[in-house]
C-alpha positions in Angstrom: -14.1 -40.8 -40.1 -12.4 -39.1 -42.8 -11.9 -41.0 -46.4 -10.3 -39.9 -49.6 -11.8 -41.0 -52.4 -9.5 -40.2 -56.2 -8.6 -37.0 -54.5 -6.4 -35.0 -57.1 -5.1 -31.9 -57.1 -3.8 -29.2 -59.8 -2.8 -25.9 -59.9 -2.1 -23.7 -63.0 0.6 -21.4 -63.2 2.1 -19.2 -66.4 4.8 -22.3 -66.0 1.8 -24.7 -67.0 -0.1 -26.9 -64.5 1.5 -28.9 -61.9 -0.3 -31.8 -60.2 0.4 -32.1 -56.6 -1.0 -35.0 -55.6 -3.1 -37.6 -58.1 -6.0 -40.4 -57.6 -5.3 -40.6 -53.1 -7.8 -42.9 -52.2 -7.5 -43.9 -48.1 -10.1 -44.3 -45.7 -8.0 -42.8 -42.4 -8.8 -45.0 -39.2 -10.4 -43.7 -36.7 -9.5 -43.2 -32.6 -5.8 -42.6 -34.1 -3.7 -39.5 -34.1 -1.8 -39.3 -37.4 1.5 -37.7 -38.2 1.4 -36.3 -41.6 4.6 -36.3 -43.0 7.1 -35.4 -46.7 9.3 -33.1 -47.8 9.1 -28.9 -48.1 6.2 -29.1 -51.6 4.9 -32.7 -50.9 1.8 -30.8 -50.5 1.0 -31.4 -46.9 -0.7 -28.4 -46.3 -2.6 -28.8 -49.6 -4.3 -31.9 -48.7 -4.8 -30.9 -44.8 -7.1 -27.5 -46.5 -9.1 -30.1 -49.1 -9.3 -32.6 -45.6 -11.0 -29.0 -44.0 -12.9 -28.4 -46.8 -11.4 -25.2 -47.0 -10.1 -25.8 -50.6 -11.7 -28.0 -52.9 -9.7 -30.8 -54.9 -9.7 -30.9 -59.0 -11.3 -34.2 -59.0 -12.1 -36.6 -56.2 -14.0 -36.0 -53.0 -13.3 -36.2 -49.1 -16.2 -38.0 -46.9 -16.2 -37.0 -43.5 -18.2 -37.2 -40.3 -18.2 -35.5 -37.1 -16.7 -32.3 -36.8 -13.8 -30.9 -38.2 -11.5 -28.4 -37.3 -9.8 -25.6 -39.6 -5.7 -26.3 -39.8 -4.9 -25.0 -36.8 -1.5 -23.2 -37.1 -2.0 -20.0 -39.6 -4.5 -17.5 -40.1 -6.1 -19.1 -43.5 -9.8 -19.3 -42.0 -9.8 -15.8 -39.7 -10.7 -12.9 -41.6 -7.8 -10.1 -41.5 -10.5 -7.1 -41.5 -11.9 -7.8 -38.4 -10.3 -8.6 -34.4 -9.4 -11.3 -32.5 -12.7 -10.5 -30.9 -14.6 -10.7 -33.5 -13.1 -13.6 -35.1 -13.2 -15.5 -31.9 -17.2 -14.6 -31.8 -18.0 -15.5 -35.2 -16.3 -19.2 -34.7 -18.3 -19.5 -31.4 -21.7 -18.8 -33.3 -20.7 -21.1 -36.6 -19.6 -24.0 -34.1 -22.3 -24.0 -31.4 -20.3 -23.0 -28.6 -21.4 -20.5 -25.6 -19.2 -17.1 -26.8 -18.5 -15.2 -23.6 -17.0 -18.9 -22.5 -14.8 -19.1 -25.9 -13.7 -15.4 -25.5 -12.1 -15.9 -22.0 -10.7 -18.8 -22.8 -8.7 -17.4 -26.3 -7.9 -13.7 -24.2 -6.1 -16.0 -21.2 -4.6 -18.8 -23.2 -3.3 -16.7 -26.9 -2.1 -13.8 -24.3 -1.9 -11.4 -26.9 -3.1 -8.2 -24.8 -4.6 -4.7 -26.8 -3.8 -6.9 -30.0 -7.1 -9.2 -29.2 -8.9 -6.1 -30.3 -7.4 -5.1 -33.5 -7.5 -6.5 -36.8 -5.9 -9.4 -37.9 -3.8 -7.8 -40.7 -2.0 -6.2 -38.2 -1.2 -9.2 -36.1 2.8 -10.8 -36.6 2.5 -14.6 -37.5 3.4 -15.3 -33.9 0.3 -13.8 -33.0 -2.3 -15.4 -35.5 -1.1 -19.0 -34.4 -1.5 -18.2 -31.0 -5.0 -16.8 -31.7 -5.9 -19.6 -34.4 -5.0 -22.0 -31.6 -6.5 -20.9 -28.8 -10.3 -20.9 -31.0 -9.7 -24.4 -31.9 -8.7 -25.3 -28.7 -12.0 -23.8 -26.8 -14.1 -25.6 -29.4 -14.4 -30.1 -29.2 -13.8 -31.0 -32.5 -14.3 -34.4 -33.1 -10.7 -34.5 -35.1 -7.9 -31.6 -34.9 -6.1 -30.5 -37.9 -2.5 -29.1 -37.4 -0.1 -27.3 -39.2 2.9 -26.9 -37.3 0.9 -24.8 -34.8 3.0 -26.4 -31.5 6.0 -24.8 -32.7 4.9 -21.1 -32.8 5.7 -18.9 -29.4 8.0 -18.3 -27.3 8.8 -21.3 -24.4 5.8 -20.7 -22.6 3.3 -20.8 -25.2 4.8 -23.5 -26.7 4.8 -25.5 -23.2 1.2 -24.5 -22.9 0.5 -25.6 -26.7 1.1 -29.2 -25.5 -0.1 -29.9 -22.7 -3.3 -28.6 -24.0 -3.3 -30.5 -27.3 -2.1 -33.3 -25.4 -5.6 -33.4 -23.5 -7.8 -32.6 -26.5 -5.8 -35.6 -28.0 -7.5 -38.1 -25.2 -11.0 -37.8 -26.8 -10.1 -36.7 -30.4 -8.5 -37.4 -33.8 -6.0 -35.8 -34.8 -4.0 -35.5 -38.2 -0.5 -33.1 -38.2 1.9 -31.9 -39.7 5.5 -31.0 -37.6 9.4 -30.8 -39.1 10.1 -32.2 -35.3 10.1 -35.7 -35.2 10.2 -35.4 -31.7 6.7 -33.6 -31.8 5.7 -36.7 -34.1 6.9 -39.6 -31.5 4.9 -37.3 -29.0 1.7 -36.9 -30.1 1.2 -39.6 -32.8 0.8 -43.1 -33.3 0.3 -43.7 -36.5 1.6 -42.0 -39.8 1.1 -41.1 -43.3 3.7 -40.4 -45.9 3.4 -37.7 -48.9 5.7 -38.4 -52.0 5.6 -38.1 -55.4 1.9 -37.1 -55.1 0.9 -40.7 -53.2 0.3 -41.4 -49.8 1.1 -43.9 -47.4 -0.3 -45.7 -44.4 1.7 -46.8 -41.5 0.0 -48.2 -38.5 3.0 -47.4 -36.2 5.0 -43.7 -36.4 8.4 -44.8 -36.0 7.7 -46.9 -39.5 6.4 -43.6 -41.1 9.3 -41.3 -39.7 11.7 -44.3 -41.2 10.0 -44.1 -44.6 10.3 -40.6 -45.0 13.9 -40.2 -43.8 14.7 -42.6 -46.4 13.4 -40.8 -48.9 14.7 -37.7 -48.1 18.4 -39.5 -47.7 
């Protein structure tokens, strides 16, 4: 169960401060996988790190329960000093989970060869998805956060990406973000709306995707 109680957030800037989202209060039901969707600097991503716990809001607060993953898609929660190796270790110990199992699983599923032992900072984009990805796919979280993770890769991966987070999806939550409505349709039922710094529940996608087209029209 995740609920948002007042959540606001600001940022300051030498232009002044710019509120992205103000007062979001929804309790998110559970057993649902949720399409998050609004335009490019609804701040989507914003709310999916405060949701993590990754980033904290100016005023409000997030209740959760069970556990929660990072948002899966990026490299915001690895650390770029040390490897794939070691980042794949550390998340096995923080989480619970048996580490010789986790680091099998990410060196066959993120492919990523002599890269899985070098640092982060010198891994392309391509390459920390795929490693992000296959961590939280080797861990149960009790909900999934993504951030347009299922588009990274090349065919394969992408294929892979799916079918995989399709089968997590069958005893998790999920809440994620995607430009492809396609990817929406796929792996949601349900969907929330950013705009204008409010949110939106819709019990059914499609009525979500139709809300935000027409605002973007």
């Amino acid at each position: 169960m995740i609920e948002l109680r007042n959540v606001s957030k600001r940022f300051y800037s030498a232009q002044g401060a710019h509120d992205v989202f103000t007062n979001l209060s929804l309790k998110l039901p559970p057993g649902r996988s949720l399409g998050l969707l609004g335009r490019n600097g609804a701040g989507k991503s914003t709310l999916l790190q405060i949701i993590a716990g990754n980033m904290q809001p100016t005023t409000g607060r997030v209740i959760r329960s069970g556990i929660i993953s990072w948002p899966i898609g990026g490299a915001s929660s690895l650390h770029p000093e040390m490897t794939g190796l070691q980042n794949t270790r550390f998340l096995a110990r923080v989480y619970g989970i048996d580490t010789d199992s986790l680091v099998e699983y990410v060196k066959e599923f993120a492919d990523i060869g002599k890269h899985f032992n070098m640092p982060l900072r010198t891994y392309s984009s391509g390459m920390k998805s795929r490693l992000s990805f296959g961590i939280a796919m080797g861990i149960p979280f009790d909900t999934y956060l993504i951030d347009e993770v299922t588009g990274a890769g090349d065919k394969s991966f992408k294929e892979r990406s799916k079918a995989v987070f399709k089968g997590r999806m069958a005893n998790a939550d999920a809440i994620m973000i995607s430009h492809s409505m396609s990817e929406m349709r796929s792996f949601c039922d349900s969907g929330l709306v950013l705009h204008n710094g409010q949110i939106e529940f819709f019990e059914d996608i499609e009525d979500a995707i139709a809300r935000h087209e027409s605002l973007l029209a």
